[in-house]
C-alpha positions in Angstrom: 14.7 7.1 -8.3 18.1 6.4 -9.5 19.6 2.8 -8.6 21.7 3.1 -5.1 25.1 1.6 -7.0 26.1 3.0 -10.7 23.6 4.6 -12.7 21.0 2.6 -14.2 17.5 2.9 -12.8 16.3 1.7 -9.4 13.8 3.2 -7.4 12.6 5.6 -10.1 11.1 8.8 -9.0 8.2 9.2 -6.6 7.2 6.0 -5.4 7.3 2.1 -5.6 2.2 -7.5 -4.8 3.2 -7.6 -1.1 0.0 -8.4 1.1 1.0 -8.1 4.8 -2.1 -8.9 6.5 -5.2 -11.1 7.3 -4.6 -14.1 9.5 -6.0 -17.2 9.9 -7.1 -16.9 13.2 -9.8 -19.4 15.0 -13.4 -17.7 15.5 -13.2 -16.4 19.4 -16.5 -16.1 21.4 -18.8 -18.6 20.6 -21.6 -16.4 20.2 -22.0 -12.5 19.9 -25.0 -10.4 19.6 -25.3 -6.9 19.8 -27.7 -4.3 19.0 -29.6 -4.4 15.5 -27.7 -0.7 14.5 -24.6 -2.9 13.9 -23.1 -1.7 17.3 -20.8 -4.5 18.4 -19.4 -5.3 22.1 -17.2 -8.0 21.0 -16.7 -9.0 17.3 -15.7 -12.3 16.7 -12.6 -12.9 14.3 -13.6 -15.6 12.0 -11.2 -18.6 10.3 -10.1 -16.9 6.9 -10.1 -20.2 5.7 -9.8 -19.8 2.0 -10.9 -23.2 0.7 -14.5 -22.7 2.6 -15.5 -19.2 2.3 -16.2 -17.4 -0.6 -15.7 -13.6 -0.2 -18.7 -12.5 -3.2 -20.8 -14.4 -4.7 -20.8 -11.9 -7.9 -17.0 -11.7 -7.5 -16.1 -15.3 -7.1 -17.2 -17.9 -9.3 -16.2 -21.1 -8.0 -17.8 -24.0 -7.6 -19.8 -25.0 -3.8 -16.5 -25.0 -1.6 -15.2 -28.7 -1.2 -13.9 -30.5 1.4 -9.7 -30.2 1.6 -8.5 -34.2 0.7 -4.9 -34.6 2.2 -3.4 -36.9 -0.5 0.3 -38.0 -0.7 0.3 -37.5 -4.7 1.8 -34.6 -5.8 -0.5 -33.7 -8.3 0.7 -33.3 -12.5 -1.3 -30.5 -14.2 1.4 -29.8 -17.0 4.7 -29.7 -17.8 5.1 -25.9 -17.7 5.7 -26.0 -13.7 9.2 -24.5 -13.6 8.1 -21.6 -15.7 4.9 -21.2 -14.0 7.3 -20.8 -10.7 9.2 -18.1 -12.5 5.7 -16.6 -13.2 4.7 -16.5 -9.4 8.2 -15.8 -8.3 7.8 -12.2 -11.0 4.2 -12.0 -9.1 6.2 -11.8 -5.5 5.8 -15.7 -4.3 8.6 -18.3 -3.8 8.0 -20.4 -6.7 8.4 -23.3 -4.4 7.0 -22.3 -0.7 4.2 -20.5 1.1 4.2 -16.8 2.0 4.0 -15.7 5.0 0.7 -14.3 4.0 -0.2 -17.6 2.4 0.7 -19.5 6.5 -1.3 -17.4 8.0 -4.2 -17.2 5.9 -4.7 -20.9 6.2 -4.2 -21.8 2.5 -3.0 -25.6 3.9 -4.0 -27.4 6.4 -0.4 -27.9 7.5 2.7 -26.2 6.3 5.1 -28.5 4.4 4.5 -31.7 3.3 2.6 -32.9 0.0 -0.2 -30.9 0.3 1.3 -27.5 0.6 3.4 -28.6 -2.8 -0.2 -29.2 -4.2 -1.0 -26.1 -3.1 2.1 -24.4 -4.6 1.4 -26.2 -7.7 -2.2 -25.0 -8.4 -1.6 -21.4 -7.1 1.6 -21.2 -9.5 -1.0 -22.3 -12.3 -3.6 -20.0 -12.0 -1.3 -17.2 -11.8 0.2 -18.6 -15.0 -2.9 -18.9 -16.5 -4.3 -15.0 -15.4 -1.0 -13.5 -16.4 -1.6 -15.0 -20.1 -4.3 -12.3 -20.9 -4.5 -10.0 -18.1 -7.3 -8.4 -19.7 -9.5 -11.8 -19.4 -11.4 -12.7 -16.1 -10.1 -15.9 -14.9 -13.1 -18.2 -13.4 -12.3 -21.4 -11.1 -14.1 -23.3 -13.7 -11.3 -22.7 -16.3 -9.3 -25.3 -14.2 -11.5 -28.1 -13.4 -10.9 -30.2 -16.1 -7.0 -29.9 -15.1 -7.1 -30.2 -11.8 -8.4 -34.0 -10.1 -11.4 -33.5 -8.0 -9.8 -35.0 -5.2 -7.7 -31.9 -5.4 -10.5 -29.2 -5.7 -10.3 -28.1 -2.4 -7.1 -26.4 -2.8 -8.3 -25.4 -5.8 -11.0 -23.5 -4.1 -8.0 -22.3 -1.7 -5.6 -21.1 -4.0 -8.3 -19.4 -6.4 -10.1 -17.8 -3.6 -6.0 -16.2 -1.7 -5.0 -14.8 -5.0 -8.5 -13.2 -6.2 -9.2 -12.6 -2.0 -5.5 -10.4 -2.7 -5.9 -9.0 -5.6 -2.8 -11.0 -7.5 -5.5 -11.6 -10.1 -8.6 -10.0 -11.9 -7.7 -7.2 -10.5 -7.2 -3.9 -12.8 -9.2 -1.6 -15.4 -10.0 -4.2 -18.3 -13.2 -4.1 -19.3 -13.8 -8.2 -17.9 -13.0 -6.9 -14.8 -14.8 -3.6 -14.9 -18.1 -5.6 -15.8 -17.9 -7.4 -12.4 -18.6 -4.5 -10.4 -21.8 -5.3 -8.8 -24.1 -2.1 -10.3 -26.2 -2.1 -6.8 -23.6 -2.7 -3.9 -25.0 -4.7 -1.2 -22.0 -4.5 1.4 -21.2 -1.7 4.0 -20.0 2.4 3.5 -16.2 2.7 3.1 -14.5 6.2 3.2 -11.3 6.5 1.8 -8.7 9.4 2.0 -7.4 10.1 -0.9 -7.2 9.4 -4.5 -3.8 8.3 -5.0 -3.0 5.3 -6.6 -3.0 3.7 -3.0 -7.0 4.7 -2.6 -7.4 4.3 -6.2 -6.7 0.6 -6.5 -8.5 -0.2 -2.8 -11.4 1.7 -4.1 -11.8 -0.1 -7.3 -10.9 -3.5 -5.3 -13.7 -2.8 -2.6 -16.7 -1.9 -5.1 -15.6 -5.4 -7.0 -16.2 -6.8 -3.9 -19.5 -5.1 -3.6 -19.0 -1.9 -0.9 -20.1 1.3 -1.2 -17.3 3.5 -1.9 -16.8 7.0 -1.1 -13.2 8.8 -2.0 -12.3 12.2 -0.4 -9.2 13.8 -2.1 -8.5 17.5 -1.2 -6.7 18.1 -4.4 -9.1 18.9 -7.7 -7.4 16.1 -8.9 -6.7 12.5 -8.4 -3.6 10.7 -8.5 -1.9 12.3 -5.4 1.7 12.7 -5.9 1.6 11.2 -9.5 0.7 13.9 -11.0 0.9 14.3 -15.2 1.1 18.2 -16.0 -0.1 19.1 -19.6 2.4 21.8 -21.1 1.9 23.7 -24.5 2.9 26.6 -26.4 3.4 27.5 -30.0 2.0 24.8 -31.2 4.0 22.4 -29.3 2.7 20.1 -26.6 4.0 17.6 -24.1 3.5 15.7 -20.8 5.5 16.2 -17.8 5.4 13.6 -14.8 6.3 16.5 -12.0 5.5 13.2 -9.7 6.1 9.2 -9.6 7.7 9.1 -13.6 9.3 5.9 -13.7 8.2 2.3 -13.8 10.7 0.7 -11.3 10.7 -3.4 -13.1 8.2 -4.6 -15.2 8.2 -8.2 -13.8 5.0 -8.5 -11.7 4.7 -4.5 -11.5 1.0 -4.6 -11.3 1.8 -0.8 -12.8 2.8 -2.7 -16.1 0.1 -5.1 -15.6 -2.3 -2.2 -15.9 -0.2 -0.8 -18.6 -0.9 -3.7 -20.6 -4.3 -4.2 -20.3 -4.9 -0.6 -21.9 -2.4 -1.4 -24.6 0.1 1.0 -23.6 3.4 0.3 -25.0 6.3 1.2 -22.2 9.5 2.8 -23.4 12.8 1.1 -21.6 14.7 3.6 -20.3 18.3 3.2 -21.9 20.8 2.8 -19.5 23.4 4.9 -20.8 24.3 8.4 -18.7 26.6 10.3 -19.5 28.4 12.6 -17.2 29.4 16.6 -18.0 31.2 18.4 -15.6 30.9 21.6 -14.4 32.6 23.5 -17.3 30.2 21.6 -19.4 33.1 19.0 -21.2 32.2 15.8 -20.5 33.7 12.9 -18.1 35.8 11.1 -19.5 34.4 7.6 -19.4 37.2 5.7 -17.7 37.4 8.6 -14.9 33.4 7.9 -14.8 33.9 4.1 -14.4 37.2 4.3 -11.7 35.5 6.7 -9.5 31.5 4.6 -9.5 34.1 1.6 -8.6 35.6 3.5 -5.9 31.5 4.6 -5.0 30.7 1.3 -4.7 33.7 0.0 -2.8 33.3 2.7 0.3 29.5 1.7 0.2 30.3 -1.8 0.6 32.4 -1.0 3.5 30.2 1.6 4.5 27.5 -0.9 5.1 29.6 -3.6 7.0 30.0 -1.2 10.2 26.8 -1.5 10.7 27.1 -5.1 12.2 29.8 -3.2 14.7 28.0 -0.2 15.5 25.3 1.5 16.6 22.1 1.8 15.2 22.1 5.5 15.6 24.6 6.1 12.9 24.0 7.6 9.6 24.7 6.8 6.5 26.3 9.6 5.8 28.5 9.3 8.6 29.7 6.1 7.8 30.4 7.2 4.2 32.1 9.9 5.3 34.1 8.0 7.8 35.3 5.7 4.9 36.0 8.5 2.8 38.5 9.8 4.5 40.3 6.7 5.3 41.2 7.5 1.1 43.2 10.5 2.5 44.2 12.5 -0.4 44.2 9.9 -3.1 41.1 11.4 -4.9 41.5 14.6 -6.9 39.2 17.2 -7.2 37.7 16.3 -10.5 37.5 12.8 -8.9 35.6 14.3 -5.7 33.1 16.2 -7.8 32.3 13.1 -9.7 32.0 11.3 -6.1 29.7 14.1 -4.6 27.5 13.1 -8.1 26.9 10.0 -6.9 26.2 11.1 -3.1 23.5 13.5 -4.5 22.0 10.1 -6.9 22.2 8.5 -3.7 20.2 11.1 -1.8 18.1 10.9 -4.8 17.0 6.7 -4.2 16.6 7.5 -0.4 14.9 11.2 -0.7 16.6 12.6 2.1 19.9 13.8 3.0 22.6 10.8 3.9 23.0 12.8 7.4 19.6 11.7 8.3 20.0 7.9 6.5 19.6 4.9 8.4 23.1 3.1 8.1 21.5 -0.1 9.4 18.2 -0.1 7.7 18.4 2.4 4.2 18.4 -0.4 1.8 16.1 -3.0 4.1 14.0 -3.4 0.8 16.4 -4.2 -2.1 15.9 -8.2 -1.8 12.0 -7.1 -3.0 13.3 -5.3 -6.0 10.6 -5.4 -9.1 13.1 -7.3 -11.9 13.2 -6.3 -15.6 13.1 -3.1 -17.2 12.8 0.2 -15.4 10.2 1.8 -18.4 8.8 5.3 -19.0 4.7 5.5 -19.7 4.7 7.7 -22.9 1.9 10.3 -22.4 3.0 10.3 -18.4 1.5 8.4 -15.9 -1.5 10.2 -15.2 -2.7 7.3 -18.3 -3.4 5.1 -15.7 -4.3 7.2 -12.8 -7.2 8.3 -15.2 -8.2 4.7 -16.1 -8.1 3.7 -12.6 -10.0 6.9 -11.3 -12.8 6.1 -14.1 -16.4 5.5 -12.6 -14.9 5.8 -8.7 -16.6 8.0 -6.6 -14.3 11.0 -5.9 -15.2 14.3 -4.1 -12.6 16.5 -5.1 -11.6 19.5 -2.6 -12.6 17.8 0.2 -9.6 18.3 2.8 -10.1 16.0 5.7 -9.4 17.4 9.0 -10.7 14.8 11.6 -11.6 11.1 11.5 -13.2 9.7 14.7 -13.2 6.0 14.8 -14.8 2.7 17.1 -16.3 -0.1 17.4 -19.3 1.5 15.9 -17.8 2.6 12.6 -16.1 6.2 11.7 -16.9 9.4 10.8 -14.4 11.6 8.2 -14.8 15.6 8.7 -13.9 17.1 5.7 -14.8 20.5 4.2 -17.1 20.7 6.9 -19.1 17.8 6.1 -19.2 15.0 8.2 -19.1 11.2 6.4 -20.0 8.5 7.7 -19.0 4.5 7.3 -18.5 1.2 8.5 -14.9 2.0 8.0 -11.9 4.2 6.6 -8.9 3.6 5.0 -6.4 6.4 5.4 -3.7 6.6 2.5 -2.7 9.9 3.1 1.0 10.6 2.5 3.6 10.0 5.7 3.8 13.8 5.5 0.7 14.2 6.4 0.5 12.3 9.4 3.7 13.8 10.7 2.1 17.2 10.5 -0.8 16.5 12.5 -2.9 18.4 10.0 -5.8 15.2 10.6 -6.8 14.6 13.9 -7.7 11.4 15.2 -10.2 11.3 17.7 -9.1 8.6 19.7 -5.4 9.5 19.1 -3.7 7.1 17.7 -1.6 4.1 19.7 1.6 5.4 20.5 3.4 2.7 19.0 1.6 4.3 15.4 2.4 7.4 16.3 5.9 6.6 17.3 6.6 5.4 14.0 5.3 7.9 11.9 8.1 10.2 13.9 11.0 7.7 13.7 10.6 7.2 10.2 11.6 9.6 7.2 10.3 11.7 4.4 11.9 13.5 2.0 12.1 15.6 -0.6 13.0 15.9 -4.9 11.4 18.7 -6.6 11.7 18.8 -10.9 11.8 21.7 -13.0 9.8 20.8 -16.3 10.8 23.1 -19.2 9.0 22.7 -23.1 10.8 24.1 -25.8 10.6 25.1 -29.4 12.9 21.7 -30.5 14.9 19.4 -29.0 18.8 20.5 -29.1 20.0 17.4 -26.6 20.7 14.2 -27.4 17.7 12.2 -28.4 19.6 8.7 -28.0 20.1 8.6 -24.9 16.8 9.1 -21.3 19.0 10.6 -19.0 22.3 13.2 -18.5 24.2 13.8 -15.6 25.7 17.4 -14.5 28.7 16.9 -12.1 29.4 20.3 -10.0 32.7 21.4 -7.8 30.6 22.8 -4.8 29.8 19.7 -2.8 26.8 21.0 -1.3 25.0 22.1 -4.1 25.6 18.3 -5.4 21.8 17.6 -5.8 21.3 21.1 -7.9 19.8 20.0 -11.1 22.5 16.8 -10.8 20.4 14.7 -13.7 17.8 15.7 -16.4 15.6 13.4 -18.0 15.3 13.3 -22.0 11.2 12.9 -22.0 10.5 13.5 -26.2 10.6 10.3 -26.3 7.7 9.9 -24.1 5.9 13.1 -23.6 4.5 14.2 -27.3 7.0 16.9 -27.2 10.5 18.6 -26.7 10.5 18.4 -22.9 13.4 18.1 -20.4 13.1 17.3 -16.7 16.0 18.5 -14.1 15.8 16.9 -11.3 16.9 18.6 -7.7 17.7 15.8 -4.9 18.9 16.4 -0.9 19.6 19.8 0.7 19.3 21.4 -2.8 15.7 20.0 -3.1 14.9 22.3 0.4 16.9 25.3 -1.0 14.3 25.0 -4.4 11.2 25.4 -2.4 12.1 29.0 -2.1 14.3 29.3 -4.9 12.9 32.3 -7.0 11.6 30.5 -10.6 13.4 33.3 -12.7 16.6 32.2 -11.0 16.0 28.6 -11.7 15.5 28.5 -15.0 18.7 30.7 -15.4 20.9 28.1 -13.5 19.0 25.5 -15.4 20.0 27.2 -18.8 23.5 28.0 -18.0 24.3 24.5 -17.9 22.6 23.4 -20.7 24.7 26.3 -22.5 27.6 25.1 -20.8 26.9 21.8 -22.5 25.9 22.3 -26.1 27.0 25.9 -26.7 30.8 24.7 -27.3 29.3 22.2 -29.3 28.4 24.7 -31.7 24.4 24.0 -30.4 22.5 27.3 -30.0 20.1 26.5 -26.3 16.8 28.6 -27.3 14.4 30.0 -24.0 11.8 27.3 -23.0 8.3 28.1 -24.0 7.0 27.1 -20.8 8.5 26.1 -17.3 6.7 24.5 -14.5 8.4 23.8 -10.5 7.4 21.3 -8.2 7.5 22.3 -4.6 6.3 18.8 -2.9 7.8 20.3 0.5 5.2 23.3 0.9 2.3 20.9 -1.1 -0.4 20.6 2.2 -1.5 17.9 0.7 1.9 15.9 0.9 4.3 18.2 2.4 7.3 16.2 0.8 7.9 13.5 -2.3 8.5 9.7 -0.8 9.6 7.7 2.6 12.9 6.4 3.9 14.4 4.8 7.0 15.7 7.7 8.9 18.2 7.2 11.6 16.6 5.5 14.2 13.9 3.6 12.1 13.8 0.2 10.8 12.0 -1.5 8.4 9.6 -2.5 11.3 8.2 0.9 11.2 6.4 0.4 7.8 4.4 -2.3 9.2 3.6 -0.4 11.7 2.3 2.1 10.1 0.2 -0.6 8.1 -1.4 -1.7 11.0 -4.9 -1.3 11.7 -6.6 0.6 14.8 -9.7 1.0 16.3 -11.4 -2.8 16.4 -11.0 -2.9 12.5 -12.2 0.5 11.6 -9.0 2.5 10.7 -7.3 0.6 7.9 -3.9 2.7 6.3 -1.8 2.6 2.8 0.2 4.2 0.7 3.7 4.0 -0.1 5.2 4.2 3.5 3.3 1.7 4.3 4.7 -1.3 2.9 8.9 -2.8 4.0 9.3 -4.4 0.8 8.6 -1.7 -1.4 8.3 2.1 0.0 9.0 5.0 -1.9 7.4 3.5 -5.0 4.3 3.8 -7.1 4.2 -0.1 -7.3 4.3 -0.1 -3.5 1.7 2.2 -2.9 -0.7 0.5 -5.8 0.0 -2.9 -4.0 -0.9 -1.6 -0.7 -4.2 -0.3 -2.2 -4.9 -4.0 -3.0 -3.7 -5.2 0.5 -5.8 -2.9 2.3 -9.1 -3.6 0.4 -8.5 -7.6 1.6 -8.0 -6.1 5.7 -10.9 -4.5 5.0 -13.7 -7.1 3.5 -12.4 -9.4 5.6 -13.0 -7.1 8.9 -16.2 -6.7 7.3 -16.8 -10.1 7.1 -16.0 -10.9 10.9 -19.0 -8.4 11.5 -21.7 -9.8 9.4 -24.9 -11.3 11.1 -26.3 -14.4 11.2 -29.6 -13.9 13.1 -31.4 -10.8 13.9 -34.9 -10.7 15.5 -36.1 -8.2 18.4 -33.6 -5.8 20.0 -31.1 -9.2 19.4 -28.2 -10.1 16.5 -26.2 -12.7 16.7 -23.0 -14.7 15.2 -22.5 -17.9 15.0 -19.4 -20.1 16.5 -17.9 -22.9 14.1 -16.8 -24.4 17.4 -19.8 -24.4 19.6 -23.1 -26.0 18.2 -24.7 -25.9 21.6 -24.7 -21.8 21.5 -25.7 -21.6 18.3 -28.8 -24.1 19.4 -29.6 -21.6 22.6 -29.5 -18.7 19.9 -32.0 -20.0 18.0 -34.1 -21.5 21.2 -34.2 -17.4 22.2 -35.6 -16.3 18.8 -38.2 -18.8 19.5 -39.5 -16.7 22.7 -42.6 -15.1 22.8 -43.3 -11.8 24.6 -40.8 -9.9 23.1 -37.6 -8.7 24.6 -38.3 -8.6 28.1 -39.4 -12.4 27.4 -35.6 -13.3 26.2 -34.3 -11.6 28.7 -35.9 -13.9 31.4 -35.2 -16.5 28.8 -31.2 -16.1 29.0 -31.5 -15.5 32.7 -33.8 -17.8 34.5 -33.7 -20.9 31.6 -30.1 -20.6 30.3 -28.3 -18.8 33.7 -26.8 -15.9 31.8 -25.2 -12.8 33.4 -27.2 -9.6 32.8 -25.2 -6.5 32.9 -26.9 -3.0 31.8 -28.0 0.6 33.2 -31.2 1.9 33.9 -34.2 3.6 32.4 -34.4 -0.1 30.2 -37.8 -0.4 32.0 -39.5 -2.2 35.0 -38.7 -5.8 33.5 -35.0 -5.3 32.7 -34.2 -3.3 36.0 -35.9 -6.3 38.1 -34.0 -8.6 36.0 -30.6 -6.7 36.7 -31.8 -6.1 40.4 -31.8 -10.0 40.6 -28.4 -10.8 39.4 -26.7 -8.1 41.6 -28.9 -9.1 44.9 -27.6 -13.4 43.6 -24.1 -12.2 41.7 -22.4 -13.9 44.7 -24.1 -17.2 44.1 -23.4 -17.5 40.3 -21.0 -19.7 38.6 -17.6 -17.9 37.2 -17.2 -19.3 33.6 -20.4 -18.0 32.9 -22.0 -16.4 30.1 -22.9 -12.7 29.6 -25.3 -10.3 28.4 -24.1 -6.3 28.0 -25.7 -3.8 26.8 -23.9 -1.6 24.7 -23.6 2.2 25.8 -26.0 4.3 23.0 -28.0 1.2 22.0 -30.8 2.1 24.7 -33.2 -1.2 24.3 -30.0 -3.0 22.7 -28.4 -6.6 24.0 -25.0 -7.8 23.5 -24.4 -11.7 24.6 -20.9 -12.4 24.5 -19.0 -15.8 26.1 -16.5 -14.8 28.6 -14.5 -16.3 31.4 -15.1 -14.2 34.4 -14.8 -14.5 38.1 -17.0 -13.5 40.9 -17.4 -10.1 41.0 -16.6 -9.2 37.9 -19.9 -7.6 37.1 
């Protein structure tokens, strides 16, 4: 997308390392069993407690976990630390503080004080030390012999969050690649769609060992960045008719993947020159007075919004400023204005009437710095790389996803799949046209957010011709027109023979014009598109020859989309997009993609990075649910905080006489509650027949055994507080 204020490149086309998610939260329920299928009646959440759990042993090569030593040294590992700071702060940490992430992931034992700086210190380091060759695996044992030993615990910590993350060794390099275990040992993992949000969780999950199956409805992958291959008499280029520009190249894992394929990125130039709508061009000091004026009315625009309501658009507000200009602007002037209201509509894909006032530029403070860069030979590069050896079934168009405690199931072309869990990164399109159903629905407070928040729409016309007749020194031309409500109509083209291999041009079609293209006949199309290039270069004694070949997006009717990127409507918030994030169904349902992140929606970067944040939700989830004793009809998890539980667990494994032995085990020798139905046979339905004839007499506080509802046989042992009667 174009940049909100002037011209030079923000939010570039379709879409835009945050990791909302995981957090440190104290194992609950002392002990849990359930039934040997893996059917759970109360999953305990375990301490992600970085500095004492290693996620893979083939992924993680660190050293036996230490024990954390709270020193009050600050430790000296070189003298690079303020640039290693800049480094993190690229990579998206304060170069001097904790994330949120970081708090509640338990990287520290407390926040603040010498050891969190420690902490900072080593994770700026390894960071540092990865983004040197991000092509090279980086092990824990490449910093021993820097960091003290008294320090190696949050060494351990810090190596274990950012790999745990994906803020390094993450990516297609062929280090990297090698890690993937060859026999996976984990769970099943469905994931919808192979965009680059399912694309990078995919690739992150079989690193950490999964099994990994990808449904994408499309024959392709790459979702909605799509590279189109165009050719014709003997001339050949590649059109990005999706997500074309690399929004910042400072910690844009996009760049980072870009690099280790030794792809060299082309800067897009900043220059844009204006034509109007006879085809002369602006004159440059008109250009500059009226973006002044633009950004003037937005700044006031935007300072309403602390006096009024939230329900206001940012149109409106615009609009309202406007006119407090009366007649001071002249047409020529007004046209140029309207050029900047359709760029405008362009960064937020959606017309200003809809635009939150309060909340439509929520995400600039998490802005990707440097360059905004073109990928010659289109993005589809890396959508290939990352798509290599995944597991895709193309034309699979999922319909319904059922979800519980006892794993998922993803309908799609009639098939039925089946897994520990899904990740849905289906586009926010999608879900607002109810084309999946979710069986259960999804919680209201989802659902409500996938309504309150927007989606809108650019479309591109792609035209190859016979040579290039434009200027070749500069990415990007603007076309000003008098009619405001055609502003968006083919407003900007984008020079790509730099980048594409051949003489291509991109016209780009932003707010209500972008709705009028999706049933705009081609033929008339390319003649609008032609009669301004004429208007143009004709008087400049340059002949405009037919285009060899001509392709139309139309990402509004696309099922598999049904629209081009997010943005906070009115009504929404930032709020929404961590919503949407959120995870359902006792940590079964996991969701990305691009409207799923605050800090950076409506980019490929943001979708990439939520790819990566996902995969963490979902190994650890995974994690929470692996056993630690299975024998009979029994499994079991240990407590870290209650020894004498994990001692009566392995007392009851002890039993002999089979299940019908524990059972009188846990109820006559260690008093526990027996709930269940019958038909579990004459011991069980005497046992059960006991504790309802004495239920009265028992103890509230105690313990409880249930058995879970299709696990005929099956026992689930869970610590509760109850009170009498609660059977």
């Amino acid at each position: 997308m174009m940049k909100k204020r002037g011209r030079s490149h923000n939010k570039s086309s379709l879409y835009q390392i945050n990791s909302n998610s995981l957090g440190n939260i104290n194992e609950q329920s002392a002990l849990t069993c359930s039934s040997s299928s893996g059917k759970f009646s109360k999953a305990r959440v375990k301490s992600l407690n970085f500095a004492n759990k290693n996620l893979n042993s083939n992924v993680v090569n660190s050293s036996k976990s230490r024990r954390r030593v709270v020193s009050d040294e600050i430790i000296f590992i070189n003298k690079e630390s303020t640039s290693e700071a800049l480094i993190a702060l690229s990579a998206g940490f304060p170069g001097d503080w904790l994330t949120d992430e970081e708090s509640e992931a338990g990287v520290v034992s407390i926040v603040g004080g010498i050891e969190q700086v420690n902490y900072i210190l080593i994770r700026n380091h390894i960071i540092a030390k990865w983004r040197e060759n991000v092509s090279n695996w980086v092990t824990i044992d490449m910093f021993v012999d820097v960091i003290p030993e008294r320090f190696s615990g949050l060494l351990d910590s810090a190596y274990n969050y950012l790999l745990y993350y994906g803020y390094i060794n993450f990516g297609v390099a062929s280090p990297i690649k090698d890690r993937i275990p060859a026999e996976p040992s984990k769970g099943r993992v469905i994931i919808i769609g192979a965009g680059l949000a399912g694309l990078a969780a995919a690739r992150q999950l079989m690193l950490f060992g999964f099994k990994v199956t990808v449904l994408e409805g499309r024959k392709r992958a790459g979702g909605r960045v799509y590279t189109k291959k165009m050719e014709g008499r003997n001339k050949v280029a590649e059109a990005d008719l999706g997500g074309s520009v690399l929004t910042g190249t400072l910690g844009n894992p996009l760049g980072l993947l870009a690099r280790q394929l030794s792809y060299t990125l082309h800067k897009v130039r900043d220059e844009c020159p204006l034509y109007r709508a006879d085809g002369k061009p602006v004159d440059k000091d008109l250009d500059q007075k009226v973006e002044s004026a633009y950004n003037i009315l937005l700044d006031k625009a935007c300072k309403l919004r602390q006096e009024i309501s939230q329900d206001v658009s940012l149109g409106a507000a615009l609009k309202t400023s406007l006119e407090c200009l009366g007649d001071t602007m002249n047409d020529e002037e007004m046209s140029l204005f309207n050029w900047h209201l359709a760029n405008l509509e362009f960064a937020n894909a959606g017309l200003l009437s809809n635009i939150s006032l309060a909340f439509w530029d929520q995400d600039d403070p998490y802005d990707m710095g440097g360059d905004h860069c073109f990928l010659p030979g289109g993005n589809g590069r890396l959508v290939q790389a990352l798509a290599e050896n995944v597991p895709i079934i193309f034309e699979k168009t999922v319909h319904t996803i059922r979800y519980g405690s006892d794993g998922v199931q993803v309908v799609a072309g009639g098939v039925v799949f089946e897994g520990e869990m899904a990740l849905s990164t289906v586009p926010l399109g999608v879900l607002k046209s109810g084309s999946i159903k979710f069986i259960p629905e999804l919680p209201q407070r989802k659902l409500d957010a996938i309504k309150r928040l927007g989606f809108g729409l650019l479309n591109k016309i792609a035209m190859l011709f016979p040579y290039v007749f434009w200027d070749a020194n500069v990415d990007t031309f603007g076309h000003v027109v008098n009619d405001a409500s055609c502003r968006g109509e083919f407003f900007l083209f984008y020079n790509y023979a730099t980048v594409a291999g051949g003489p291509l041009l991109l016209a780009l079609v932003a707010g209500e014009a972008a709705h009028k293209f999706e049933i705009m006949p081609p033929i008339d199309a390319v003649t609008k598109v032609l009669q301004i290039l004429k208007g143009i270069y004709e008087p400049q004694g340059i002949e405009v020859p037919l285009p060899i070949q001509t392709v139309f997006t139309r990402w509004g009717s696309d099922p598999f989309s049904f629209g081009s990127y997010s943005n906070v409507a009115v009504g929404a918030s930032g709020d929404d997009y961590e919503i949407l994030a959120e995870t359902v169904g006792e940590g079964r349902l996991f969701f990305a993609g691009e409207a799923t992140t605050r800090r950076y929606p409506a980019t490929m970067h943001g979708a990439f990075i939520t790819g990566l944040r996902e995969a963490a939700k979902m190994a650890h989830h995974a994690s929470v649910r692996t056993l630690d004793l299975e024998f009979g009809g029994f499994s079991v998890i240990f407590s870290g905080e209650r020894s004498d539980l994990k001692k009566q667990a392995l007392e009851l494994r002890e039993v002999r006489g089979g299940d019908d032995a524990r059972l009188n085990f846990l109820s006559e020798k260690l008093g526990v509650k027996l709930v269940g139905r019958k038909g579990l046979g004459s011991s069980a339905d005497s046992v059960i027949s006991s504790i309802m004839a004495e239920s009265g007499k028992r103890k509230s506080g105690s313990s409880s055994l249930t058995l879970k509802s299709g696990s005929e046989g099956k026992w689930a042992y869970t610590e509760e507080r109850r009170t009498q009667g609660d059977e």
